[in-house]
PyMOL Python script that loads the backbone (N, CA, C, O; Angstrom):
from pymol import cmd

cmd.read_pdbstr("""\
ATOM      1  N   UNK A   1       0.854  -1.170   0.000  1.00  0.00           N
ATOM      2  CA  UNK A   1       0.000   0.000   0.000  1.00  0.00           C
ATOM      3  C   UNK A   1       0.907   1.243   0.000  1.00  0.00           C
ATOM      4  O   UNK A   1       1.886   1.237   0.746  1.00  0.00           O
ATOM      5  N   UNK A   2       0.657   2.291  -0.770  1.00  0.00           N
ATOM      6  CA  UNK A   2       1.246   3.223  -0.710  1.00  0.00           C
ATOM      7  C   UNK A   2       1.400   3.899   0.308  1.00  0.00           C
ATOM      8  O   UNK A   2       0.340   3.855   0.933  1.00  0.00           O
ATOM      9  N   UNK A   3       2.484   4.791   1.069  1.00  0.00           N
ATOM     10  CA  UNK A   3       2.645   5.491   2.296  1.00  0.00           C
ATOM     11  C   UNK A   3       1.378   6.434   2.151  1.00  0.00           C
ATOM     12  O   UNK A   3       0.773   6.290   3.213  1.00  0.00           O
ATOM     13  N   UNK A   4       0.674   7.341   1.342  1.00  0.00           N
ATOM     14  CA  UNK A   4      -0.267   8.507   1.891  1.00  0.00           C
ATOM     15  C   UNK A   4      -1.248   7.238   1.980  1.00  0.00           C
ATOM     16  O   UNK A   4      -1.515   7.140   3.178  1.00  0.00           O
ATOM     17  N   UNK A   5      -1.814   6.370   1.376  1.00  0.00           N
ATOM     18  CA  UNK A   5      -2.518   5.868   1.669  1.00  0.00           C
ATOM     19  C   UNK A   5      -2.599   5.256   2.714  1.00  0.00           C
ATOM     20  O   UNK A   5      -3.643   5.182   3.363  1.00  0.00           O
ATOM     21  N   UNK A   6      -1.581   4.755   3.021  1.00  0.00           N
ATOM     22  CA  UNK A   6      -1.435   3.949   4.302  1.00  0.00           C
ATOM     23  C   UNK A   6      -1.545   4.982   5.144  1.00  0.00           C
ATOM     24  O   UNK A   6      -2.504   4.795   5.893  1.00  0.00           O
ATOM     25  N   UNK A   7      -0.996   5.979   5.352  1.00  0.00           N
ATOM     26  CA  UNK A   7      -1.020   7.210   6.410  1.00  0.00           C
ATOM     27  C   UNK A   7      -2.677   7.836   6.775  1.00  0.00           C
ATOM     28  O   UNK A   7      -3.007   8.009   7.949  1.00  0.00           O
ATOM     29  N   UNK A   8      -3.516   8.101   5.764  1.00  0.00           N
ATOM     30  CA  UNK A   8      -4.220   8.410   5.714  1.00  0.00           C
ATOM     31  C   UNK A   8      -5.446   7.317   5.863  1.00  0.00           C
ATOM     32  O   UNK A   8      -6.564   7.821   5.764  1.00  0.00           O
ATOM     33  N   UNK A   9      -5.397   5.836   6.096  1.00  0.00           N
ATOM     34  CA  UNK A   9      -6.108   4.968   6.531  1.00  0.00           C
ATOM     35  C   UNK A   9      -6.151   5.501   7.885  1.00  0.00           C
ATOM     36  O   UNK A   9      -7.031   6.192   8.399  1.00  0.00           O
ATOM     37  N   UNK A  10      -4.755   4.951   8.519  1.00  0.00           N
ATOM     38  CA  UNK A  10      -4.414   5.110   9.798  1.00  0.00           C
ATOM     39  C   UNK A  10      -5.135   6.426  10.445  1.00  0.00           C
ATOM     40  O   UNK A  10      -5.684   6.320  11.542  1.00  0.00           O
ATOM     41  N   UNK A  11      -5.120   7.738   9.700  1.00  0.00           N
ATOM     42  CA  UNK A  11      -5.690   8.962  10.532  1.00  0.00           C
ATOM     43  C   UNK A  11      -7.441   8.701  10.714  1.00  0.00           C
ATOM     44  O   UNK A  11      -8.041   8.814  11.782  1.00  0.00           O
ATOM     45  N   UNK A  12      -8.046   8.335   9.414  1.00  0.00           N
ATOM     46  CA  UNK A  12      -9.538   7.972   9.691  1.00  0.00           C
ATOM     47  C   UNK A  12      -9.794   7.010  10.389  1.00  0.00           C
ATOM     48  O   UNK A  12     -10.966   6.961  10.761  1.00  0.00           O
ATOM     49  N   UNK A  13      -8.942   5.967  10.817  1.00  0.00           N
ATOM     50  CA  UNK A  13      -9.437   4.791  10.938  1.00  0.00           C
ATOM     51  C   UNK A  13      -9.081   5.129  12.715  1.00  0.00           C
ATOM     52  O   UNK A  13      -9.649   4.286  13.409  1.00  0.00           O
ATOM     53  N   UNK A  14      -8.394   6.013  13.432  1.00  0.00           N
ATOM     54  CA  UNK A  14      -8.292   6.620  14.734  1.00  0.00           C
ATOM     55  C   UNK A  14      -8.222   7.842  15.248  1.00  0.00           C
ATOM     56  O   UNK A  14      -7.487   8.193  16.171  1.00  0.00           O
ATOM     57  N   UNK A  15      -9.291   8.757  14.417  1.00  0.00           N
ATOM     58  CA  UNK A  15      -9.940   9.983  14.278  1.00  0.00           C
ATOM     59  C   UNK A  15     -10.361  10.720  15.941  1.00  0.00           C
ATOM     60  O   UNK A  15     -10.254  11.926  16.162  1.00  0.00           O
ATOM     61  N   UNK A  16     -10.751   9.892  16.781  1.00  0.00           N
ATOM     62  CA  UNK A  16     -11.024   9.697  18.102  1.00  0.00           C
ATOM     63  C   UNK A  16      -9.648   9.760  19.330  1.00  0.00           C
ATOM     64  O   UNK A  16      -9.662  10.275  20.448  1.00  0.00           O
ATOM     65  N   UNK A  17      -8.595   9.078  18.664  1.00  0.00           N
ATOM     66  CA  UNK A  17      -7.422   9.453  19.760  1.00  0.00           C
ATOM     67  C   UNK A  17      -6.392   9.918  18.688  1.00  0.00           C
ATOM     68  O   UNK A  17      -6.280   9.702  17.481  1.00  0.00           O
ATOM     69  N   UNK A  18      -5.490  10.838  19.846  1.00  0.00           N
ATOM     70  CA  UNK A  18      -4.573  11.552  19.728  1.00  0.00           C
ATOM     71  C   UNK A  18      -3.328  10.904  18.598  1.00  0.00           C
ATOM     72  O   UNK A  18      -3.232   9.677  18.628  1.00  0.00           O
ATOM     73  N   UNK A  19      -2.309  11.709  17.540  1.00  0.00           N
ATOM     74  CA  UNK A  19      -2.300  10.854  16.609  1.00  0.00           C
ATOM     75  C   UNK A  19      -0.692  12.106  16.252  1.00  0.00           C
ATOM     76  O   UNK A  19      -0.897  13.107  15.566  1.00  0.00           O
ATOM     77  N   UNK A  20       0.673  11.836  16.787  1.00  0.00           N
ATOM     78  CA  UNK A  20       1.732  12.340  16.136  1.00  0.00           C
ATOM     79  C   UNK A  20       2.564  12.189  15.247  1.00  0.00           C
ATOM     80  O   UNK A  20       3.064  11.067  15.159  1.00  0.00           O
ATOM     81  N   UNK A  21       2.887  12.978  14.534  1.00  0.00           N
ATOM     82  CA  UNK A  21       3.772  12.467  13.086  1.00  0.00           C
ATOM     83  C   UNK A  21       5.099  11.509  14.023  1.00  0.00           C
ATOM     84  O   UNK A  21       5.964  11.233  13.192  1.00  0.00           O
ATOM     85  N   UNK A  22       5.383  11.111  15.021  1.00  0.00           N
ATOM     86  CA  UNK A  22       6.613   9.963  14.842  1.00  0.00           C
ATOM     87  C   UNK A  22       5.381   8.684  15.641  1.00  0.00           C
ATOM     88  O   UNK A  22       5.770   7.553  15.929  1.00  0.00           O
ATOM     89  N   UNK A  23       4.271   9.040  15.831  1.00  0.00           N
ATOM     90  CA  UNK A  23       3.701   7.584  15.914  1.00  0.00           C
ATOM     91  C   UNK A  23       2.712   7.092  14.871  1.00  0.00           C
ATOM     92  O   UNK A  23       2.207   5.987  15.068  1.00  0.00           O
ATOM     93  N   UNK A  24       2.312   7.904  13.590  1.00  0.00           N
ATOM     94  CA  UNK A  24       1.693   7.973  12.564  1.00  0.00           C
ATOM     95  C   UNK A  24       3.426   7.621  11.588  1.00  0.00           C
ATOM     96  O   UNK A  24       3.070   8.159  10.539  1.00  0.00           O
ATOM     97  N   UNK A  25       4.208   7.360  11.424  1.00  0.00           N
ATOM     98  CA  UNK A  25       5.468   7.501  10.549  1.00  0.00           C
ATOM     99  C   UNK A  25       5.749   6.142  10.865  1.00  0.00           C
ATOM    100  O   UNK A  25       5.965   5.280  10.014  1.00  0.00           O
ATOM    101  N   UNK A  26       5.743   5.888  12.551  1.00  0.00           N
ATOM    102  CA  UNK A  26       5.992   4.243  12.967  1.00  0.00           C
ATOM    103  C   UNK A  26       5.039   3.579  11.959  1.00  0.00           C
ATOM    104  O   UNK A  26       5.408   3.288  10.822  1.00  0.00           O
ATOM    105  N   UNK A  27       3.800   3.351  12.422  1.00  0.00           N
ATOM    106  CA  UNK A  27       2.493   2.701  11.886  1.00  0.00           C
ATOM    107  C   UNK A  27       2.939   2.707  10.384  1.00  0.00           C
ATOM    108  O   UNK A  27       3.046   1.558   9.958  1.00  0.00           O
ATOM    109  N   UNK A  28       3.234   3.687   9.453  1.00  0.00           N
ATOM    110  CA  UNK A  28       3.721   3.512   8.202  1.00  0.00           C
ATOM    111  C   UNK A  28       5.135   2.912   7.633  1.00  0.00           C
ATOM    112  O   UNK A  28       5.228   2.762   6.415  1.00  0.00           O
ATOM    113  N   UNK A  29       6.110   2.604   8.379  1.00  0.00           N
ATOM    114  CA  UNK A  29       7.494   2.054   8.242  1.00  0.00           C
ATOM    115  C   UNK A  29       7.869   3.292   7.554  1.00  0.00           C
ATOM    116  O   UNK A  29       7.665   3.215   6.343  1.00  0.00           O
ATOM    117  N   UNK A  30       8.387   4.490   7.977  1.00  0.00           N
ATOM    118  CA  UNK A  30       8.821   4.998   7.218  1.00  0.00           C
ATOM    119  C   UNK A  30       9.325   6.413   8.244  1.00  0.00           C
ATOM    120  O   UNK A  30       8.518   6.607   9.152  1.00  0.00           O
ATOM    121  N   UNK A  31      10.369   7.277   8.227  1.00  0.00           N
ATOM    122  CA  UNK A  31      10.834   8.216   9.422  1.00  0.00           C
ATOM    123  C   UNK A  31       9.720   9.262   9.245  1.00  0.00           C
ATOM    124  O   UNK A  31       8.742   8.974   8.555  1.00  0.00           O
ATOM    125  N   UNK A  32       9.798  10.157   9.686  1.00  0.00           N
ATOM    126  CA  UNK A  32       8.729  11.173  10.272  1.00  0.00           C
ATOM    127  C   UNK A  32       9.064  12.309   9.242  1.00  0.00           C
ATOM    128  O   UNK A  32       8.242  13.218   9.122  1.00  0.00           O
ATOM    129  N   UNK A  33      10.354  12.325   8.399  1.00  0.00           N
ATOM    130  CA  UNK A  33      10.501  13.213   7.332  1.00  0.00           C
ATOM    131  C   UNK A  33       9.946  12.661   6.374  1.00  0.00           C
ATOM    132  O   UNK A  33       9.125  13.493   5.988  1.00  0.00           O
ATOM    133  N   UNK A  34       9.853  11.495   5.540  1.00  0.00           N
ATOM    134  CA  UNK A  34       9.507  11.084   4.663  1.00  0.00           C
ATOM    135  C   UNK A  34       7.890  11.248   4.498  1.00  0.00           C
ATOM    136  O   UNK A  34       7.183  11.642   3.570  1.00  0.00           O
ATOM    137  N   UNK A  35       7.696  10.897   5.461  1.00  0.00           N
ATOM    138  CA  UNK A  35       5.984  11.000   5.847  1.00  0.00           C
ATOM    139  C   UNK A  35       5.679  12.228   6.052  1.00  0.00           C
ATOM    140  O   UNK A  35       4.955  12.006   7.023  1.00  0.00           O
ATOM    141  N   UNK A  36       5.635  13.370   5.930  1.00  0.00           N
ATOM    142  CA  UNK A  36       5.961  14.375   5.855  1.00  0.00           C
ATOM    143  C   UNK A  36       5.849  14.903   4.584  1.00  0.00           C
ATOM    144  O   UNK A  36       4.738  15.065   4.079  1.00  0.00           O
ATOM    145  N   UNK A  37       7.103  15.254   3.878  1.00  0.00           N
ATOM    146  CA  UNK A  37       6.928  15.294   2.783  1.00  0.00           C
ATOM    147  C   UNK A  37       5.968  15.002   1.700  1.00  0.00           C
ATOM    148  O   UNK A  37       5.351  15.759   0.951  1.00  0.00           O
ATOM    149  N   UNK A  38       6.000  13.419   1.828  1.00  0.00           N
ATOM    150  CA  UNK A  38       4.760  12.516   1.266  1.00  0.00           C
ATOM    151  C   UNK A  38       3.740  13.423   1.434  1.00  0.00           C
ATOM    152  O   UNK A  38       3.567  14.262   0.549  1.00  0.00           O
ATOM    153  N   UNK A  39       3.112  13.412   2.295  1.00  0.00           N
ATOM    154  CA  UNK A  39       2.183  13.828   2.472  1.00  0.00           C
ATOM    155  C   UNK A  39       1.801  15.091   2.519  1.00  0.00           C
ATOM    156  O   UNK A  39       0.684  15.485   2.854  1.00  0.00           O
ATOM    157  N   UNK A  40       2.817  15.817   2.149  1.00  0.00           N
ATOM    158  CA  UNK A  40       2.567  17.383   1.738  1.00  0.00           C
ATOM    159  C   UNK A  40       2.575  17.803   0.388  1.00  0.00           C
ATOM    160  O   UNK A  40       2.107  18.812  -0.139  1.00  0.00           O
ATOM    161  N   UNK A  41       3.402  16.514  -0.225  1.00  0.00           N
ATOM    162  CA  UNK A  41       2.928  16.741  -1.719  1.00  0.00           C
ATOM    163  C   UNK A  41       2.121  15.708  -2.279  1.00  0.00           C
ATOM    164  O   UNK A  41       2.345  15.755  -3.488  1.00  0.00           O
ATOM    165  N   UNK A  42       1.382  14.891  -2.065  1.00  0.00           N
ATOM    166  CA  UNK A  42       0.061  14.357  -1.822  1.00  0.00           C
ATOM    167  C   UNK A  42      -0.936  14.876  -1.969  1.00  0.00           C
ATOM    168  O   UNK A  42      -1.559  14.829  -3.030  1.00  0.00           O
ATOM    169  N   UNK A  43      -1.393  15.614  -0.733  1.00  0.00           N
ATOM    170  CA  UNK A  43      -2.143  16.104  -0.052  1.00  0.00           C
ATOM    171  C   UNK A  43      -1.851  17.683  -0.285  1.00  0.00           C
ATOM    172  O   UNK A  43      -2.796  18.205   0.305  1.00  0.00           O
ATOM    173  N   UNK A  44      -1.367  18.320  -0.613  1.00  0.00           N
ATOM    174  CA  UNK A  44      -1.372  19.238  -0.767  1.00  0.00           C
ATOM    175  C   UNK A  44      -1.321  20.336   0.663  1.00  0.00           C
ATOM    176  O   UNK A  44      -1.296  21.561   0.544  1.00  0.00           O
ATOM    177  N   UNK A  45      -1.313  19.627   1.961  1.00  0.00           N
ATOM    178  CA  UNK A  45      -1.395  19.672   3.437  1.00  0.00           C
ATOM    179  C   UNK A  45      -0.117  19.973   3.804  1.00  0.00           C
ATOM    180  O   UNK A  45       0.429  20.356   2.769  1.00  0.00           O
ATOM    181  N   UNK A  46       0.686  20.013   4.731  1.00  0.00           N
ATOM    182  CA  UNK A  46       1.623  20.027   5.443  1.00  0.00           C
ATOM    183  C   UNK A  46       1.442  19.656   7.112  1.00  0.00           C
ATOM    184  O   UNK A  46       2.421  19.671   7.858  1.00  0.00           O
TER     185      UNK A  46
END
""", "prot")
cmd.dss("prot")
cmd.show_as("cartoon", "prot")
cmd.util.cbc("prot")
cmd.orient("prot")
């Protein structure tokens, strides 16, 4: 599965508790910059 996708499962799927880019980056195998990035040019988010 792709990292935004995978990242972005993970945020809907625990919308209810608290949720930081190095324990959202764990859950994805991937460091907290990469996921990051990803997901800012993705998402268009930061």
């Amino acid at each position: 599965m792709p990292v935004l996708n995978k990242a972005l499962w993970h945020i809907v799927t625990r919308l209810a508790e608290p949720l930081d880019l190095a324990a959202l980056s764990r859950l994805c195998a991937v460091s907290p910059y990469h996921l990051s990035r990803t997901f800012r040019s993705g998402a268009g988010l930061p």
